[in-house]
C-alpha positions in Angstrom: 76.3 117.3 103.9 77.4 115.2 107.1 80.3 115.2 108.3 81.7 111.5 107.1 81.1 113.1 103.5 82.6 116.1 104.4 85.6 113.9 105.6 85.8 112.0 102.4 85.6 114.8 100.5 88.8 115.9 102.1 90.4 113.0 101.3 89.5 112.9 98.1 91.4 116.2 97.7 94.4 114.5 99.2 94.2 111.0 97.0 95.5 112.3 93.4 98.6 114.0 94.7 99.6 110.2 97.2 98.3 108.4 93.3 100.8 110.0 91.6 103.9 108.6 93.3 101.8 105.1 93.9 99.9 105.2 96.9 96.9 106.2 98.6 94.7 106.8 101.9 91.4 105.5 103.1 89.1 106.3 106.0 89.7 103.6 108.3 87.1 105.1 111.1 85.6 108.4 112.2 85.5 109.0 115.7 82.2 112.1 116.0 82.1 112.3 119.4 85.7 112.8 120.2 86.1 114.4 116.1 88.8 111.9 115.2 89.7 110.9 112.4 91.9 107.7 111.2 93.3 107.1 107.9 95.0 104.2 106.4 97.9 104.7 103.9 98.1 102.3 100.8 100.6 101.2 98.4 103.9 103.2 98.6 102.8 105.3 101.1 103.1 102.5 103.7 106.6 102.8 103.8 107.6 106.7 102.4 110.0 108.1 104.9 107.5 111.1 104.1 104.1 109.9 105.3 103.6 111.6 108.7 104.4 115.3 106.9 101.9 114.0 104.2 99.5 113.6 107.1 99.9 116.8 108.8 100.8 118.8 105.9 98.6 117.2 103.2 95.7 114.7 104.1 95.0 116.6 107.9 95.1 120.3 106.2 92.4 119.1 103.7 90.0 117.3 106.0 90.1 120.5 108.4 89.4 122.3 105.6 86.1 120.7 104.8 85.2 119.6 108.4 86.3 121.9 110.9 85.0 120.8 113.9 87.8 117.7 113.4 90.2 117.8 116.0 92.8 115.5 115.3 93.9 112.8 112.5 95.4 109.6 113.0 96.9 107.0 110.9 96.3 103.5 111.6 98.1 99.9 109.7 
């Protein structure tokens, strides 16, 4: 599996729980060299009060999980 599916299947872990309350995530780019990843939030989750603990705690948790040679996640508008 390469890593960009490895990084999608992370989100895709993530993208039920943001559904449920009316958002979502995407991967906006993946960064190998420097193992960055950025996400983009959608729907409600462009404006929760919550999103950066949904990063860290949530989406970043999950992608590290499945691809641990990623070093940081970003989100980007």
């Amino acid at each position: 599996m390469t890593l960009e599916e490895r990084v999608l299947k992370g989100i895709e872990v993530s993208r039920p729980y943001l559904q449920i309350d009316g958002g979502d995530v995407e991967l906006a780019s993946l960064d190998v060299e420097h193992g960055i990843v950025e996400v983009r939030y959608q729907g409600a989750c462009k404006t929760c009060p919550l999103k950066l603990m949904t990063l860290r705690a949530g989406i970043e948790r999950a992608i590290m999980l499945e691809a641990p040679e990623i070093k940081r996640i970003e989100e980007v508008m």
